[in-house]
N, C-alpha and C positions, 0 to 999 in steps of 0.2 A: 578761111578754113584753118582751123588751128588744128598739128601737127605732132605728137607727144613723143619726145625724146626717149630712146629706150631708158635712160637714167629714170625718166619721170616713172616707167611704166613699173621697172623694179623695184620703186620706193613704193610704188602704191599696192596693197592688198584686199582679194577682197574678202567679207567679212561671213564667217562661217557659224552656224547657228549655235546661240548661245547654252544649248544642250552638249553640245562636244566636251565641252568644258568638264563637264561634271563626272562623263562616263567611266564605267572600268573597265580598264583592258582586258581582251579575251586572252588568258596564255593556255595556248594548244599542249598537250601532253610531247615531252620533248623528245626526241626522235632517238635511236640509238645511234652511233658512232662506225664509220665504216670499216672502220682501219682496227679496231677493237671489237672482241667475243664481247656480246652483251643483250641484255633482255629488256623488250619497250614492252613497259607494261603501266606506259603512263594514260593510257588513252582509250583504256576500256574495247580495243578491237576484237574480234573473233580470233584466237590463233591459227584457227584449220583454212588453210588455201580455198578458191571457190570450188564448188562441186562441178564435175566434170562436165557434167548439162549444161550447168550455167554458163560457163568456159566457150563449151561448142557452141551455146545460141550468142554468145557476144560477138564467136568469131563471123558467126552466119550474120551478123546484124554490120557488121565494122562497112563493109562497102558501101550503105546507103547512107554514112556519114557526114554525105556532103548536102544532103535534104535534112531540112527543118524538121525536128518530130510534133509527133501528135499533140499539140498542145493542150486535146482533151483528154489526152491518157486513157483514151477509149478501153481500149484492151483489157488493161490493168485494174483499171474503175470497176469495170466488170467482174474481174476474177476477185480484187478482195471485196466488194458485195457480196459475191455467190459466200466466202468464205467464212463472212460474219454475219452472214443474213439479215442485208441490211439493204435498203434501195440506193441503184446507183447514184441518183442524187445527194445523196446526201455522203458522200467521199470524195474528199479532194484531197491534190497533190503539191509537194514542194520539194524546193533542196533538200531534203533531210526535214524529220520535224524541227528544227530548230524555228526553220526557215518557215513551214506551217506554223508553230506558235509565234512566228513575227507577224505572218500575213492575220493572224486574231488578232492579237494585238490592235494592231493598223485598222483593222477592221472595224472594232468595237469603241475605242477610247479616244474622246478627242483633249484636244490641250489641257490640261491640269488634273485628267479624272487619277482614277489610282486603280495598281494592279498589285495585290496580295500575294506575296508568295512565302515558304519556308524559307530559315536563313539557316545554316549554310545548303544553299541545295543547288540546282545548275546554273553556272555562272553567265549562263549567258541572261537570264531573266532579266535583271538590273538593266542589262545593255539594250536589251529590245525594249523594252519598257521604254527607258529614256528615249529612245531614236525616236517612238513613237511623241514624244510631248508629254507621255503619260508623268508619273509620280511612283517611284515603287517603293512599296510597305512591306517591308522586310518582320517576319514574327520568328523571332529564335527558337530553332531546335528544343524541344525539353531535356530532361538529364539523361536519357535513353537515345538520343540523337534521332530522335522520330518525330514526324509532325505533331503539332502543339494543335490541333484543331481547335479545342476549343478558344483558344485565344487567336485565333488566325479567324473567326467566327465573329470576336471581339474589335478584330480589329475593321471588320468592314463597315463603312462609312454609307453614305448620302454620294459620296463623287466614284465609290467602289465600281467598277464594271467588271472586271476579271478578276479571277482566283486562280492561282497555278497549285495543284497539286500533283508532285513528283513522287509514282511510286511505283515501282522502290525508287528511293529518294537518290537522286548523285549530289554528294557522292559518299553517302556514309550506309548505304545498302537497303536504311531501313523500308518497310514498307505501310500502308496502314489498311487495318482492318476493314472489312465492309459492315461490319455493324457502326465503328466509328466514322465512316463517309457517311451512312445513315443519318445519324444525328448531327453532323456538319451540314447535311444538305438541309434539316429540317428548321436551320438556323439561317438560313442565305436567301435573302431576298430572290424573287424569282425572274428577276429583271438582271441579275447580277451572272454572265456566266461561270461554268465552274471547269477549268480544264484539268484532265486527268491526263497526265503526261506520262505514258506507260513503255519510254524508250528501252524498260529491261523488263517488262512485263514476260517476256519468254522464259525468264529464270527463274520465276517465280513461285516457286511450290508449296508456300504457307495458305494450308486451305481456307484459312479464316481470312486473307486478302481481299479488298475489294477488287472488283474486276470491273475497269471504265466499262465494258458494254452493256452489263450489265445496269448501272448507272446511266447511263442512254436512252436506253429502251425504259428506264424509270421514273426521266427528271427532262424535263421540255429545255434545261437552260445546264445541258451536259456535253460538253465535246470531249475526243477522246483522240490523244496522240499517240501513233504508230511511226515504228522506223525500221527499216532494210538494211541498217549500220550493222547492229549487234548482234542478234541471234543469225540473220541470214548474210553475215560474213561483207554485205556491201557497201562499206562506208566511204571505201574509193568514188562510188556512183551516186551518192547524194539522192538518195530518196526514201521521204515519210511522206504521211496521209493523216488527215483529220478524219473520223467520222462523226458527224453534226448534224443539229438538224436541217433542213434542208434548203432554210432561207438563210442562216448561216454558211454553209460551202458555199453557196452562190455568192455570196459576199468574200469570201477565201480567193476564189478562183477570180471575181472583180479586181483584187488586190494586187494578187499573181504577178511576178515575171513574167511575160509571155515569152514561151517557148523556154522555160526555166529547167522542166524537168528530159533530161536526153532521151535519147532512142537507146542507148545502150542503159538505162538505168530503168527503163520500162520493160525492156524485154529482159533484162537481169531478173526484175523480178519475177516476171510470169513465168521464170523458168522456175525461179526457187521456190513459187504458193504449189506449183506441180511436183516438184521435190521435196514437200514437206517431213516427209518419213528421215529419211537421209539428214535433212536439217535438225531434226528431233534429236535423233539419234547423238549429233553433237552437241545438243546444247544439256540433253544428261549425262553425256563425258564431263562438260564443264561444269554442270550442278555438283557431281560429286567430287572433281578436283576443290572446286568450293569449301567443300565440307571439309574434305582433307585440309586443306589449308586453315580454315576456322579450327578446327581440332589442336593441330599441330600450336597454331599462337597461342590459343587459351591453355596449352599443357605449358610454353615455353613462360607463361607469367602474363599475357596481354592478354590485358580486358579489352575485349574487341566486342564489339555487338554481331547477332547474328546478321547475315548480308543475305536479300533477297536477290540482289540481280551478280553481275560478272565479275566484283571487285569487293575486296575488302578495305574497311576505314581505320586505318590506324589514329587513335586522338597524341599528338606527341606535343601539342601547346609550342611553347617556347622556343624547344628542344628542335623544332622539326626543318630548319636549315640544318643543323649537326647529321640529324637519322638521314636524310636525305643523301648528303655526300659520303653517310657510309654505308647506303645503297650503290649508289655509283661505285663506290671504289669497290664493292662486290661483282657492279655490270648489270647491273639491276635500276633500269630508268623509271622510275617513278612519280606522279604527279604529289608536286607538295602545295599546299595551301600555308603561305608563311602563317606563322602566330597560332595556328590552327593544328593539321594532319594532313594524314599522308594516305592518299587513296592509292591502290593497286591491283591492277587486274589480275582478272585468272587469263594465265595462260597455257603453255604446253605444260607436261608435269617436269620435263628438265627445270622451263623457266620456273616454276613453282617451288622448286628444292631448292633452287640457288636463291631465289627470294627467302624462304624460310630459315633456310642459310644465317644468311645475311638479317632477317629479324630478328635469332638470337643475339647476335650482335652488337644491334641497334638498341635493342632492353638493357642490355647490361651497361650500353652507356650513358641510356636517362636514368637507370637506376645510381647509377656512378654519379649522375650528376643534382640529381634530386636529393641523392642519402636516404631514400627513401625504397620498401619494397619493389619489388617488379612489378606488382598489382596495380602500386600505383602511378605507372603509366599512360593512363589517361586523362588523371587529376590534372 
């Protein structure tokens, strides 16, 4: 019997799949500071505390914390079907959609196929992609920062199985039209799915938008992602839903974490699809601080594009480690995209004036540093 020295055991390693390698790191919008006044508004949250319902049904639910929940999401499954008139089959559940468009992913693509998606749009894509084995095919923004459809149409291939389409897009607001999903879809193999990732679809008031369900009930090769994060304040509880067709979910739910989604993030929601009125109510508080805020930068010199969901896109190129820390030293936490921009959410309207603040500020020192007008801040 041979014996291995712990010496031997710590020289030897073992060997970790050769996709780690390549990945990009997820960086989480960075938190605010304890000991310091300051505004997170790197992370696209709800500002409004949970509604008082939801509050009382988490408290009534906390004691049965020590039993497994429903790993069919019975409950829940039922209320957003009733909600989008759609059959329970065909709605499944995850951590958050994040976590839903992994389990597609995983579901659909084997080793070397490709999943399509807009570049710059949710960072997490790239990641889940890779995890999967897949290949991702990144298609650049056009000069409006909106999806390039027709070249994203171009770009699908023979090994294509997924398409991500983010709208409104994170994180630059944009969203895309439903007459232009129309002719995207009439270019996409019907073997190829198409996901509609509609995580700020609640913000969305451009009536000319495509609406994923609508696409659904359209297109046999459509799924469409939902989340409890943004409009209904839950991002603590980690829970989205795909609605699919129906050998699709079943495929989602095979994939599954079992026992992924809490008892406390089930019953959060069933309180909040019953609260909807209340939840409206804030999320056109925050459509119009929206507005406010889009107003105020394009008066201040920023060409900022219009923003369909919680947050606005600043383009700062180069510049945008500098705007960044003269965000901060305003108090104002902000997510940056180096080399890129600087996304920010809407928050209370205090946080919104000190952000706006703080953007004149920021102008005047890429314009300081460009030599060039305020306008062009985005070049």
């Amino acid at each position: 019997m041979t014996i291995h020295s712990s010496r031997d055991a710590a020289s030897s390693t073992v060997p970790l799949r050769s996709a780690l390698r390549d990945l990009p790191p997820y960086t989480p919008g960075k938190s605010a500071s304890s000991d310091t006044v300051q505004h997170k508004l790197s992370s696209n949250e709800n500002p409004y505390p949970p509604l008082p319902s939801v509050l009382d049904t988490l408290t009534q639910a906390c004691p049965d914390i020590n039993r497994y929940p429903d790993m069919t999401c019975r409950a829940v499954t039922e209320a957003v079907a009733q909600r989008w008139d759609v059959a329970p089959s065909s709605v499944s559940f995850g951590a958050g959609s994040v976590e839903v468009a992994s389990q597609i992913i995983r579901a659909v693509c084997e080793e070397g196929d490709e999943v399509v998606f807009a570049w710059r749009s949710f960072e997490a894509y790239p990641i889940l992609t890779g995890l999967a084995g897949a290949t991702a095919v990144r298609v650049p923004l056009d000069e409006n920062e909106r999806h390039d459809l027709p070249a994203m149409a171009e770009a699908i291939t023979d090994r294509t199985r997924v398409v991500l389409v983010c709208t409104p897009n994170n994180p630059t607001g944009t969203s895309v039209t439903a007459d232009e999903l129309h002719e995207f879809m009439a270019r996409v193999p019907s073997h190829v799915l198409v996901v509609v990732d509609e995580a700020y679809v609640h913000f969305n008031v451009d009536p000319q938008a495509a609406r994923g369900i609508d696409f659904f009930r359209a297109y046999p090769n459509v799924v469409v992602l939902h989340t409890f994060s943004k409009a209904y304040g839950l991002a603590g509880l980690r829970l989205g839903y795909a609605i699919a067709p129906e050998y699709i979910s079943a495929a989602l739910r095979a994939v599954a974490i079992p026992f992924g989604v809490t008892t406390l993030a089930q019953q959060a929601a069933l309180a909040s699809l019953a609260a909807e009125a209340e939840i409206q109510e804030r999320i056109t508080a925050l459509v119009e601080q929206r507005t406010l805020v889009h107003r105020e930068l394009t008066e201040q010199g920023w060409d900022v594009v219009e923003s369909q969901a919680n947050f606005v896109w600043l383009r700062t190129g180069s510049h945008t480690a500098d705007a960044e820390a003269i965000f901060n030293d305003h108090g104002v936490i902000v997510r940056a995209f180096a080399g890129e921009g600087i996304r920010v959410s809407i928050g209370s309207p205090a946080a919104n004036q000190t952000f706006l603040l703080a953007a004149r500020d920021v102008l005047e020192h890429l314009a300081a540093a460009t030599s060039h007008a305020p306008g062009a801040a985005r070049s």
